[in-house]
DRENDO-1510 file (C-alpha; in Angstrom, 1 decimal, always signed):
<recs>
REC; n; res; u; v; w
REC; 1; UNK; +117.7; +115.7; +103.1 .
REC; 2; UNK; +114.9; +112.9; +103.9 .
REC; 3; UNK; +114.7; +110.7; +107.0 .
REC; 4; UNK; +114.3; +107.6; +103.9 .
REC; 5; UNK; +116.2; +104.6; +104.1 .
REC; 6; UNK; +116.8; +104.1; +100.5 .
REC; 7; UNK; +116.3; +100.0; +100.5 .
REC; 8; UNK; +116.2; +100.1; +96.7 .
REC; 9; UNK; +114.9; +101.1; +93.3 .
REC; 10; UNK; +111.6; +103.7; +94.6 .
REC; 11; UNK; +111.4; +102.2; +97.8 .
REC; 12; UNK; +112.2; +105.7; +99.4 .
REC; 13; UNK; +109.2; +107.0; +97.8 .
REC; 14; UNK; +107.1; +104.5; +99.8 .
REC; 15; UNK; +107.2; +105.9; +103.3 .
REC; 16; UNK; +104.4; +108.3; +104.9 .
REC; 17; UNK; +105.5; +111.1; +107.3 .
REC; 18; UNK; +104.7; +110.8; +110.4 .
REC; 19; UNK; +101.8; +111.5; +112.1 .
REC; 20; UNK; +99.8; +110.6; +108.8 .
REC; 21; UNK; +98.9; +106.3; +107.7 .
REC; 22; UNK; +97.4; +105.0; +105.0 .
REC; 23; UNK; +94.0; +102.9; +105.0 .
REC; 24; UNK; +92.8; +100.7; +102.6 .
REC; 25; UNK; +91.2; +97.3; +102.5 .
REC; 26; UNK; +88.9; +96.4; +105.2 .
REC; 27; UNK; +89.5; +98.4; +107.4 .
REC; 28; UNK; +88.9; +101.3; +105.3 .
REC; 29; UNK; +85.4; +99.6; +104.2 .
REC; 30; UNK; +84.8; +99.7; +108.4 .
REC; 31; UNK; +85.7; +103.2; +108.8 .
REC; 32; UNK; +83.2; +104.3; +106.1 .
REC; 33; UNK; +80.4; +102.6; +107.7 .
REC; 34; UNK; +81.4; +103.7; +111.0 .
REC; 35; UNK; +81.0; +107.6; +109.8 .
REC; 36; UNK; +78.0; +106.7; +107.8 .
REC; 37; UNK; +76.4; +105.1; +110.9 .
REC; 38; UNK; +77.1; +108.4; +112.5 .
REC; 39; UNK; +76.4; +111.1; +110.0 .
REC; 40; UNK; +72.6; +108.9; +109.8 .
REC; 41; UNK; +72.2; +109.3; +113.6 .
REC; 42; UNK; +72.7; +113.4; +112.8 .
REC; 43; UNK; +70.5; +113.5; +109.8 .
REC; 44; UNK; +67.4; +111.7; +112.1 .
REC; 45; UNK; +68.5; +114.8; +114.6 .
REC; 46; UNK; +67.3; +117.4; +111.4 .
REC; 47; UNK; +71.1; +118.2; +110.6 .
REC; 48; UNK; +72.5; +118.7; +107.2 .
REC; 49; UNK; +76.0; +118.9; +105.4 .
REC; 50; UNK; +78.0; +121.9; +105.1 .
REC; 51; UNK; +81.3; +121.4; +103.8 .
REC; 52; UNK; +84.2; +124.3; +104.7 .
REC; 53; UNK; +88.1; +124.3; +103.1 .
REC; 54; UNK; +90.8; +122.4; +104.0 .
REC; 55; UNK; +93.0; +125.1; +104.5 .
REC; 56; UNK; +92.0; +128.7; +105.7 .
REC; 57; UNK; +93.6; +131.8; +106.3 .
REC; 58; UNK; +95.9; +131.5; +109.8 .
REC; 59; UNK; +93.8; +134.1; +111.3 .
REC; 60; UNK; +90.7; +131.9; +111.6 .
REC; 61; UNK; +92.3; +129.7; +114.0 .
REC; 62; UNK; +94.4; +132.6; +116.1 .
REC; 63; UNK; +94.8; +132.6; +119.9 .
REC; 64; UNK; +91.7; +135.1; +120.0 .
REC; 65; UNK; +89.4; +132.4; +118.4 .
REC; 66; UNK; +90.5; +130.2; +121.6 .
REC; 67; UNK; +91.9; +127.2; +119.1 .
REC; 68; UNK; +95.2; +125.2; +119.3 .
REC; 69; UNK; +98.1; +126.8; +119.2 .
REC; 70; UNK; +100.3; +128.5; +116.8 .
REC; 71; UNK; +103.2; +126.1; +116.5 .
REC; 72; UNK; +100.6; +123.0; +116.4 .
REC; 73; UNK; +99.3; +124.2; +113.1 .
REC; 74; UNK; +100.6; +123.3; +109.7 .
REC; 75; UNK; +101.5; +126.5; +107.9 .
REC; 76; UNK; +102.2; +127.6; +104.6 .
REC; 77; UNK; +102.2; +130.8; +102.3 .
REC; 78; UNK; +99.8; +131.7; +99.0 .
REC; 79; UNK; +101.3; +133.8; +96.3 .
REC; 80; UNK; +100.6; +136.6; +97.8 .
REC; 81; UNK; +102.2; +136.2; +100.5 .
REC; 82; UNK; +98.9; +135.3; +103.0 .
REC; 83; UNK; +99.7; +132.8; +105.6 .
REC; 84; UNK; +97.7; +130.0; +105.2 .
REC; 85; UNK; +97.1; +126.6; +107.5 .
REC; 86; UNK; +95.4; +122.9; +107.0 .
REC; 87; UNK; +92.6; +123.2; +109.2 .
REC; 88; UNK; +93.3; +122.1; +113.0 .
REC; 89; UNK; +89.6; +122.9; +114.4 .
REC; 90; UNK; +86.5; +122.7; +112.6 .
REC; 91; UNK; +84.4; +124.6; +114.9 .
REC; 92; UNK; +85.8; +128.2; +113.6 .
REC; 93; UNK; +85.6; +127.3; +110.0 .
REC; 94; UNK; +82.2; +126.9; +110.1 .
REC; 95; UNK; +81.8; +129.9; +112.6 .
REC; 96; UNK; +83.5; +132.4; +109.6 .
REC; 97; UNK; +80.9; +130.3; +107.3 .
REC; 98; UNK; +77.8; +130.8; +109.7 .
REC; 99; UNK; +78.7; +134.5; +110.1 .
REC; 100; UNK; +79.3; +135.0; +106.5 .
REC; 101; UNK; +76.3; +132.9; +104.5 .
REC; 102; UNK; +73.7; +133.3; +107.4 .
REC; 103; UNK; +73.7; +136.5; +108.6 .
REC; 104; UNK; +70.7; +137.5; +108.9 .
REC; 105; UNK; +69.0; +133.8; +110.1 .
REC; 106; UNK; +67.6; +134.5; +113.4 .
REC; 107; UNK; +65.9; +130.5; +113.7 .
REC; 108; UNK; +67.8; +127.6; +114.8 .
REC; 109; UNK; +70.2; +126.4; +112.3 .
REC; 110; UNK; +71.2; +122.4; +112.3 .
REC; 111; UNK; +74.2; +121.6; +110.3 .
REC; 112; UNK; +76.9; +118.5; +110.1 .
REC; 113; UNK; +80.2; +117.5; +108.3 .
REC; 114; UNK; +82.8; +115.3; +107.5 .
REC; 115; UNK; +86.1; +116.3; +107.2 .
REC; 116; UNK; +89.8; +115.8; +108.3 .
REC; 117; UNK; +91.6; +117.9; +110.9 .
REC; 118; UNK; +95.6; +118.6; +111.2 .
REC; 119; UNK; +97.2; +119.2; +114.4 .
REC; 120; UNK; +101.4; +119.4; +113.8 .
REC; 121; UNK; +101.6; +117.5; +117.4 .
REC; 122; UNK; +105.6; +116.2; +118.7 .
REC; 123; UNK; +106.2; +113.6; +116.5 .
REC; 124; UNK; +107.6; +111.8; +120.0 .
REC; 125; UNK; +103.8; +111.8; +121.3 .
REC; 126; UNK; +102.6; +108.7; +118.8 .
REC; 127; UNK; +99.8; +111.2; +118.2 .
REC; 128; UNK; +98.7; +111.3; +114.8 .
REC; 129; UNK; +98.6; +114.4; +112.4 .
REC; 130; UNK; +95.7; +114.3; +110.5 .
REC; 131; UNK; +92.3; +112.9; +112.0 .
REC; 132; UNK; +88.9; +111.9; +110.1 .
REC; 133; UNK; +85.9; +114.0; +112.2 .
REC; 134; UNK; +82.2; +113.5; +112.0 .
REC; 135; UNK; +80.7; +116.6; +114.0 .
REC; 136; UNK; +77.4; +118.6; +114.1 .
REC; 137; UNK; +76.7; +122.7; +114.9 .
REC; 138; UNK; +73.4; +124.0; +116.3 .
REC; 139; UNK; +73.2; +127.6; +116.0 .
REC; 140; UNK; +70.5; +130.2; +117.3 .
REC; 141; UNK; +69.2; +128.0; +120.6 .
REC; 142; UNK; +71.1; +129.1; +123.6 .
REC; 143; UNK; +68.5; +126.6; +125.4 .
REC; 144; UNK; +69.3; +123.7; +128.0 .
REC; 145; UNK; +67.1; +121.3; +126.0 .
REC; 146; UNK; +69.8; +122.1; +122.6 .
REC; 147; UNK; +72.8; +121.5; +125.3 .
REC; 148; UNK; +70.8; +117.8; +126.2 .
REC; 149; UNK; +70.0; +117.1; +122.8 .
REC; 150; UNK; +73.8; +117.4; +121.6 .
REC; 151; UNK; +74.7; +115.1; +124.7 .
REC; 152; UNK; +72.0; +112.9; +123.8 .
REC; 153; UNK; +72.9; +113.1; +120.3 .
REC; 154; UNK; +76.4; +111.9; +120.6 .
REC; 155; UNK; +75.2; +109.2; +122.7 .
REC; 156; UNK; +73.2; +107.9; +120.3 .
REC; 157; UNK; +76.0; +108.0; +117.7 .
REC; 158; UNK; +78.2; +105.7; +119.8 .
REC; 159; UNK; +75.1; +103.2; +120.6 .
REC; 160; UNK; +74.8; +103.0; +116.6 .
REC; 161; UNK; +78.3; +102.2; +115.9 .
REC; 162; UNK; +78.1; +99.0; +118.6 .
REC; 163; UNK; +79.3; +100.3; +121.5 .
REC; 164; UNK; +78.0; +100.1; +124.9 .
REC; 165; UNK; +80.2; +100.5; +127.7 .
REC; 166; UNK; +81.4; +103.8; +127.5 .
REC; 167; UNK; +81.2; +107.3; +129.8 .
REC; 168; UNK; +80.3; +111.0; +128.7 .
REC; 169; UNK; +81.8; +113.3; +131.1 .
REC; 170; UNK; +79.4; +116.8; +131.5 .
REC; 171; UNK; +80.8; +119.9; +133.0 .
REC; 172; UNK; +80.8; +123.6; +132.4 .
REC; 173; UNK; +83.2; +125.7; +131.3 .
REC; 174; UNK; +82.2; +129.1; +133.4 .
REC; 175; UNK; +82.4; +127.0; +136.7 .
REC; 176; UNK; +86.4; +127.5; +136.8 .
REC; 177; UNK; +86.5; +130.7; +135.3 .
REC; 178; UNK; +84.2; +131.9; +137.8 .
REC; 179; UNK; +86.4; +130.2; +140.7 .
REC; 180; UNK; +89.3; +131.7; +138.9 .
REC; 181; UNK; +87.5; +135.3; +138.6 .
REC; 182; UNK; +87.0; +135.4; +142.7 .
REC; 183; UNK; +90.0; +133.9; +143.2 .
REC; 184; UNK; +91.8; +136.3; +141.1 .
REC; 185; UNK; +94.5; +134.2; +140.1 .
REC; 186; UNK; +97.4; +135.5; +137.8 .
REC; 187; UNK; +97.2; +133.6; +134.7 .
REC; 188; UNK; +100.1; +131.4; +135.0 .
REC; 189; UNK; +99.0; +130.7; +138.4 .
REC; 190; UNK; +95.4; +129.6; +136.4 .
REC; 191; UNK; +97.3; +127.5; +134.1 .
REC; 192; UNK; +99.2; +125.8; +136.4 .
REC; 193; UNK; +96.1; +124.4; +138.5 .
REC; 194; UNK; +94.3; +123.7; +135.4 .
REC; 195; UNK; +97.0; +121.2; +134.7 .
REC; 196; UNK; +96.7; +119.8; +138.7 .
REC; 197; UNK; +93.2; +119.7; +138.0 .
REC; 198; UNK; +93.0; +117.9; +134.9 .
REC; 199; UNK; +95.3; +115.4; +136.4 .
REC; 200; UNK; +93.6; +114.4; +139.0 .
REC; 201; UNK; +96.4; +115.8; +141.0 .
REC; 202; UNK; +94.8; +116.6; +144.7 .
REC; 203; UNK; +98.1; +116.6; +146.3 .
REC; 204; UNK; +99.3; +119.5; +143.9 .
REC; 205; UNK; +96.8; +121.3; +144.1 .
REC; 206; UNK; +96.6; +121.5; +147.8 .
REC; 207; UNK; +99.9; +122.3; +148.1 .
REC; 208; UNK; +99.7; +125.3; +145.5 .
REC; 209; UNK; +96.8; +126.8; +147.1 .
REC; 210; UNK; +99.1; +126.6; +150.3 .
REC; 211; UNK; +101.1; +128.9; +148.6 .
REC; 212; UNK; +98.7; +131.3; +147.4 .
REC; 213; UNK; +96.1; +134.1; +149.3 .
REC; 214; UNK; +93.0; +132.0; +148.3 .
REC; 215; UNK; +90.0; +132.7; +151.4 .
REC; 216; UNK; +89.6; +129.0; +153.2 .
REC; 217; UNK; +86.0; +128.4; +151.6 .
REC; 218; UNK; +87.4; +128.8; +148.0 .
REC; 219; UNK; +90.2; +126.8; +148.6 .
REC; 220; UNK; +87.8; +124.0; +149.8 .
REC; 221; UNK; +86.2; +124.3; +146.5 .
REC; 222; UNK; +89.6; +123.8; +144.4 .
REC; 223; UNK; +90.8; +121.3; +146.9 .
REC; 224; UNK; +87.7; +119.2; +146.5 .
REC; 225; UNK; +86.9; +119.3; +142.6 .
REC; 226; UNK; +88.5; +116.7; +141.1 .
REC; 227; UNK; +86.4; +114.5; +143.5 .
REC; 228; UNK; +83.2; +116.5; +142.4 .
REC; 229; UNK; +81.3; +114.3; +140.4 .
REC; 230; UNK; +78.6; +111.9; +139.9 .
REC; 231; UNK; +76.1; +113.0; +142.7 .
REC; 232; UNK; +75.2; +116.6; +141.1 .
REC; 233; UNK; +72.9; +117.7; +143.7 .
REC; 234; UNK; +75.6; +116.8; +146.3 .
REC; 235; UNK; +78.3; +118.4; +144.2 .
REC; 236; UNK; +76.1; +121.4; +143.9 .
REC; 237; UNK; +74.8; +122.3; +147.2 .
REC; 238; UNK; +78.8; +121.7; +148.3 .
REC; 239; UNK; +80.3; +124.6; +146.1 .
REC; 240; UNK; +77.0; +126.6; +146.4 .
REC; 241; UNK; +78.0; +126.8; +150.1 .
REC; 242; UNK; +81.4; +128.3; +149.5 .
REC; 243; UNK; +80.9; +130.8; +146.7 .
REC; 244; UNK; +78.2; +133.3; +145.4 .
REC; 245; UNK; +80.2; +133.8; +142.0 .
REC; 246; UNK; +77.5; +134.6; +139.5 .
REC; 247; UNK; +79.3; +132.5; +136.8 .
REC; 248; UNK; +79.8; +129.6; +139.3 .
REC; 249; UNK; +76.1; +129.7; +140.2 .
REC; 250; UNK; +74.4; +129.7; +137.0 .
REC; 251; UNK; +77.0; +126.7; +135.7 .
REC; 252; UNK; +75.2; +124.6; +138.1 .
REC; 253; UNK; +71.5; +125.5; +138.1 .
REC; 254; UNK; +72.5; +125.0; +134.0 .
REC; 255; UNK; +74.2; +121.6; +134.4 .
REC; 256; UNK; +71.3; +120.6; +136.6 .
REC; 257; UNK; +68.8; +121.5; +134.0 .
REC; 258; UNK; +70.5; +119.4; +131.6 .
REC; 259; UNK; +70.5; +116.4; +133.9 .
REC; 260; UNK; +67.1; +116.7; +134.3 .
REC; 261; UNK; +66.4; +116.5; +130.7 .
REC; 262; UNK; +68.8; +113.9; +129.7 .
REC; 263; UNK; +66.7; +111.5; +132.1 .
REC; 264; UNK; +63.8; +112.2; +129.6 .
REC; 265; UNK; +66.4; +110.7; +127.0 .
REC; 266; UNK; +66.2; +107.7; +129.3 .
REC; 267; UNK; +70.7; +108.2; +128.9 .
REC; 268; UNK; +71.5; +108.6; +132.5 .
REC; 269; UNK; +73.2; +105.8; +133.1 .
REC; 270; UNK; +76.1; +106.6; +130.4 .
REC; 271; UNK; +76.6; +110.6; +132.1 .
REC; 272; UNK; +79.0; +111.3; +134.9 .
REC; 273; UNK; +78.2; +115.4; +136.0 .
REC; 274; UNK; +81.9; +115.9; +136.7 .
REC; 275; UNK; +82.5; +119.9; +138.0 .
REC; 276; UNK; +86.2; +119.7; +137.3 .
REC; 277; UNK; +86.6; +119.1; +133.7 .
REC; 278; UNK; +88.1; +121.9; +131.8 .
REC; 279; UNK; +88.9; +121.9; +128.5 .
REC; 280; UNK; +92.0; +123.1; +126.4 .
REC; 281; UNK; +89.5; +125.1; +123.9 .
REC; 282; UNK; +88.7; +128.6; +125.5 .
REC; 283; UNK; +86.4; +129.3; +123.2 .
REC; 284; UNK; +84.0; +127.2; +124.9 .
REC; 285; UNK; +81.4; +129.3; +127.2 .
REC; 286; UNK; +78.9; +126.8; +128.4 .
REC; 287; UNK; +78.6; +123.1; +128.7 .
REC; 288; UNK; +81.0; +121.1; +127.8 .
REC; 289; UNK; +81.1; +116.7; +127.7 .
REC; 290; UNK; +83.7; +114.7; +126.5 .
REC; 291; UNK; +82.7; +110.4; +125.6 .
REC; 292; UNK; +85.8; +108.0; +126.3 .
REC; 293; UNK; +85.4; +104.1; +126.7 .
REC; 294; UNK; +88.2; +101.6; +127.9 .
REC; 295; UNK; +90.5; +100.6; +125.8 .
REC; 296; UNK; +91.6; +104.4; +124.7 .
REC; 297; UNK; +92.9; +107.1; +126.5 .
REC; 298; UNK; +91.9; +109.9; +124.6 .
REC; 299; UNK; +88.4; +111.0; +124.0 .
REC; 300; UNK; +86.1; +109.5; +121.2 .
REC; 301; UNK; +84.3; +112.7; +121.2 .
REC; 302; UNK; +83.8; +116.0; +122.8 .
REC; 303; UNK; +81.5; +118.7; +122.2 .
REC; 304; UNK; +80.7; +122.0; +124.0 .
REC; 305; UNK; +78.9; +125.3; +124.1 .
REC; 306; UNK; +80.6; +128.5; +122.5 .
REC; 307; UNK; +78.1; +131.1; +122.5 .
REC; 308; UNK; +80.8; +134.2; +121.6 .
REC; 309; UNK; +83.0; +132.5; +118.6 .
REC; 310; UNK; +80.6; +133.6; +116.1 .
REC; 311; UNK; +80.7; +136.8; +116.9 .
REC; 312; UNK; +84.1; +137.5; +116.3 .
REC; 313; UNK; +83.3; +137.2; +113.1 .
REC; 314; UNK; +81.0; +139.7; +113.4 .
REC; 315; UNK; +77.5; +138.4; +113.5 .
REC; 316; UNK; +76.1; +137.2; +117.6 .
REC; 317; UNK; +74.7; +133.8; +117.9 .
REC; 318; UNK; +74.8; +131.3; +120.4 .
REC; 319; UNK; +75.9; +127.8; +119.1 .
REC; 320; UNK; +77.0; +124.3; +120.5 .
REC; 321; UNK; +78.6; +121.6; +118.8 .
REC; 322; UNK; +80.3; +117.7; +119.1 .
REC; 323; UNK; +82.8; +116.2; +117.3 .
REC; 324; UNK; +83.1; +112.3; +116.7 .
REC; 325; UNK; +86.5; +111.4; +116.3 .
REC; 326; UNK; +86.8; +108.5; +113.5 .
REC; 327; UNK; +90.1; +107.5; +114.1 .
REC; 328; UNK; +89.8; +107.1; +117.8 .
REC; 329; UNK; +86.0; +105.5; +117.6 .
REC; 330; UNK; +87.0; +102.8; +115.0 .
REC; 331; UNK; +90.7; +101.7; +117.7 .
REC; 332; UNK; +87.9; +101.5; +120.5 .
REC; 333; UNK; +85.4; +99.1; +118.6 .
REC; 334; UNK; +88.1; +97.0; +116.9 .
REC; 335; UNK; +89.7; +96.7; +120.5 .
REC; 336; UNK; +86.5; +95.8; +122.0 .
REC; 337; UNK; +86.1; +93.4; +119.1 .
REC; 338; UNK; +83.0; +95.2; +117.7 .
REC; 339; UNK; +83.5; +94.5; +113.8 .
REC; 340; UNK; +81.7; +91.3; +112.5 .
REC; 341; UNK; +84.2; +88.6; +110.5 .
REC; 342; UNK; +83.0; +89.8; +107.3 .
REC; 343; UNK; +84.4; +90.6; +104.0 .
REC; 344; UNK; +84.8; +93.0; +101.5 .
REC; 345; UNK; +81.5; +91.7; +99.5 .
REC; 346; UNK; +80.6; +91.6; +96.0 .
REC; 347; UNK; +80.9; +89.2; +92.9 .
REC; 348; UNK; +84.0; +88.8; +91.1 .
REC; 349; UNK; +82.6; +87.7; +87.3 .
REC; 350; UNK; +85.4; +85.8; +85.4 .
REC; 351; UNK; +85.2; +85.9; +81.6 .
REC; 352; UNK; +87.2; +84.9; +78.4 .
REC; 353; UNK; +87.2; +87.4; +75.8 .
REC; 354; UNK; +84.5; +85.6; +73.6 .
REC; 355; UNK; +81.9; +85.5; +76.3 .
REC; 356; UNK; +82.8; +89.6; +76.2 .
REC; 357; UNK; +79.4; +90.3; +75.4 .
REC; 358; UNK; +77.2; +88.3; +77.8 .
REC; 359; UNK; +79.6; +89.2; +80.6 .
REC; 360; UNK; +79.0; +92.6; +80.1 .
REC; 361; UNK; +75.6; +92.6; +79.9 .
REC; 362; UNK; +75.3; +90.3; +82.8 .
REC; 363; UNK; +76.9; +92.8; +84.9 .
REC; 364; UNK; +75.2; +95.4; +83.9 .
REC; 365; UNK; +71.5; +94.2; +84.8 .
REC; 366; UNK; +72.9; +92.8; +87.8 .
REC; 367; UNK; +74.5; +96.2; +88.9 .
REC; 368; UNK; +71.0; +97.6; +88.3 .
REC; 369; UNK; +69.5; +95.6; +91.3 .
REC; 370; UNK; +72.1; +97.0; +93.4 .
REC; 371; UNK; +74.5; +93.8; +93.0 .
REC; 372; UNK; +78.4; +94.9; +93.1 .
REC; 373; UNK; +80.4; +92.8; +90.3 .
REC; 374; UNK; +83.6; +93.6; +89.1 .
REC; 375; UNK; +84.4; +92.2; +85.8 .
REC; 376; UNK; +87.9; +90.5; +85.0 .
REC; 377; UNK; +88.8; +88.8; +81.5 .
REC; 378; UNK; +90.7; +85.7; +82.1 .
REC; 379; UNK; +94.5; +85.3; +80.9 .
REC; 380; UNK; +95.7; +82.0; +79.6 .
REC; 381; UNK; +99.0; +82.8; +82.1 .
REC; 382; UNK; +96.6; +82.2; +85.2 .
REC; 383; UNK; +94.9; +78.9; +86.6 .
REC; 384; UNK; +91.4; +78.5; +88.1 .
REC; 385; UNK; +93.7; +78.9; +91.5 .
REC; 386; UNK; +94.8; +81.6; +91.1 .
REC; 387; UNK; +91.8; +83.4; +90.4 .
REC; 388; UNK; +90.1; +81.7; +93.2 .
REC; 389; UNK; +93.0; +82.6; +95.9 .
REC; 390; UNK; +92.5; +86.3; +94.1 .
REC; 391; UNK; +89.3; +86.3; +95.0 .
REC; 392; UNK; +89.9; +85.4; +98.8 .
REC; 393; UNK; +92.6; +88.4; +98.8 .
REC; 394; UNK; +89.9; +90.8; +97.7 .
REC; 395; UNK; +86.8; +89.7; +100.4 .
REC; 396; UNK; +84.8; +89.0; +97.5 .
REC; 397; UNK; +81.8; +86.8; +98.5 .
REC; 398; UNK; +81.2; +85.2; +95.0 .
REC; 399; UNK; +83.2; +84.3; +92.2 .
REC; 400; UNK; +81.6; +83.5; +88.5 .
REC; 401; UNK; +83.3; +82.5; +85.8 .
REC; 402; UNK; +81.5; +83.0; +82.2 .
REC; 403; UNK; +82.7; +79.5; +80.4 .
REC; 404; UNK; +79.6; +78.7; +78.3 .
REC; 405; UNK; +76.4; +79.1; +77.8 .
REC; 406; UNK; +74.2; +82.8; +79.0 .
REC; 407; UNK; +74.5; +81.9; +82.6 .
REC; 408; UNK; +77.8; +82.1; +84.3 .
REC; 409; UNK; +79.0; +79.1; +86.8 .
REC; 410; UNK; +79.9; +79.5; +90.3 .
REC; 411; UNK; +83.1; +78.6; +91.7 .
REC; 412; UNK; +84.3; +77.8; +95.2 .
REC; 413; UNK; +86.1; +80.3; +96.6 .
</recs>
């Protein structure tokens, strides 16, 4: 039985579930600039389109390939009998297709998409279901100048679209595992101060590692890490004090190789180093950054470094990869008031049907010259008006009407 309220006649057939919305109009024009504004930025950065399925089989996206979780993922069956899923990641899709079509590429490989995502979140969480993503993979360059580039490439990505004041938060992913590791946490006790940690939560976290056998310099380290950010070198040389965890180590000499390249970028002043951001992939190995402005509390974007998901499909390459999320970019700019009054464009061309001919040949050279007309034969059942408030409900910038002659008149809209 449906959720509907049957108002009348069809009306039940109206509704979307939810989680999903339509867009049209617009704000659906906006949104297709917005991605194209972004997949241009990625093709002057040498990347090009790969396109993966929509669904996939369920074990591309298991808990071994570090993606979300089993009961977030929309499931469904084939006819014989295969579990299937709409795609809640794109990173391991394009790892099975890496592994399978390039093989035996040992170069760096650049490559980009557009595609939506599916995450069955709580429909209590006003999350929704399906998401529009622009991202970009580099494969084969396990390099701190690929980890600034992708940084500096998503950074460019949000300057194109308009927007200006927001933050990318840079940390690395082996700097709490390799805490963890000499810690040696349980892993409930690991998930239970990732969550402190991720919330900011100092009091928590001091009060759990009260609880535990954690040696007074390590506990220093947890204790202070949410506060470790912004000053790497200051950050750094505080945790390089406390530990000599081979993980922890080389996640800072790494982050501060990246910081050192990003001022070449000249995009400092936009990066926060920040040594306590996790993130809920565990496929990611290296780097990871994560762009949020105000106005939003999730992330526009997030990218990391996986260097092992390729290989469990069977072929070893390092890779890193963002992710711009549409959805999320286009509420930040049309809070920030970013979009331009503007309309839909284009020339609405009027025409009887004995001015047939002319209109249709009209159109056609104009179309040629890259005009956008959309031809409409008149009915004797509609006025001038109604045409002209038509006209206003479409965006159009022009309206022509075909009365006489070879040349059609304007009208005001």
């Amino acid at each position: 039985m449906s959720d509907f309220s049957n108002d009348g006649k069809g009306q039940e057939l109206l509704h979307t579930p939810g989680g999903v919305r339509d867009i049209y109009g617009l704000e659906c024009a906006r949104k297709r600039t917005a991605e194209r504004k972004v997949q241009e930025v990625m093709k002057s950065y040498g990347f090009r389109d790969i396109q993966t399925p929509t669904f996939e089989y369920f074990d591309i996206f298991s808990k071994e390939r570090g993606t979300v979780q089993s009961k977030e993922m929309f499931k469904f069956f084939d006819r014989g009998n295969n579990t299937l899923v709409l795609r809640p990641d794109m990173t391991p899709s394009l790892a099975r297709c890496v592994a399978k079509y390039y093989k035996e590429e040992e170069m760096p490989m650049r490559l980009c998409y557009t595609g939506q995502t599916f995450v069955n979140t709580d429909k209590y969480q006003g999350k929704l279901q399906e998401v529009t993503q622009v991202g970009a993979e580099l494969y084969h360059d396990d390099t701190s100048d690929a980890d600034a580039e992708m940084i500096a490439m998503m950074t460019t990505c949000l300057l194109a679209c308009g927007l200006e004041e927001f933050q990318l938060e840079v940390g690395h992913a082996n700097l709490f595992r390799g805490l963890i590791e000499e810690a040696g946490f349980e892993e409930e006790e690991e998930e239970e101060l990732r969550k402190l940690i991720v919330s900011k939560n100092f009091f928590g976290v001091e009060e759990m590692l009260e609880e535990l056998t954690v040696t007074e310099p390590l506990k220093e380290i947890f204790i202070k890490l949410p506060e470790l950010l912004g000053d790497l070198k200051e950050s750094s040389a505080f945790v390089r004090e406390r530990t000599k965890n081979e993980k922890v180590l080389d996640a800072l000499d790494r982050l501060l190789k990246v910081e050192e390249i990003l001022k070449i970028y000249g995009l400092l002043e936009y990066v926060t180093i920040d040594l306590s951001m996790l993130s809920g992939y565990s496929y990611y190995t290296g780097v990871i950054f994560r762009a949020y402005t105000y106005g939003n509390g999730e992330a526009l974007a997030t990218g990391g470094r996986y260097n092992e998901l390729v290989g469990q499909f069977g072929v070893d390459m390092p890779a890193i990869g963002l992710v711009i999320v549409i959805d999320q970019l286009m509420t930040a700019m049309s809070r920030q008031k970013l979009f331009k009054e503007e309309k839909l464009g284009g020339t609405i061309l009027l025409y009887p049907q004995e001015y047939r001919r002319q209109a249709i040949l009209f159109a056609e050279e104009h179309r040629k010259k890259g005009k956008t007309i959309r031809l409409l034969r008149t009915s004797s059942k509609k006025t001038i008006d109604d045409y002209k408030e038509y006209a206003r409900r479409m965006g159009a910038e022009l309206l022509l009407y075909f009365a006489k002659g070879d040349e059609p008149e304007e009208i005001m809209i």
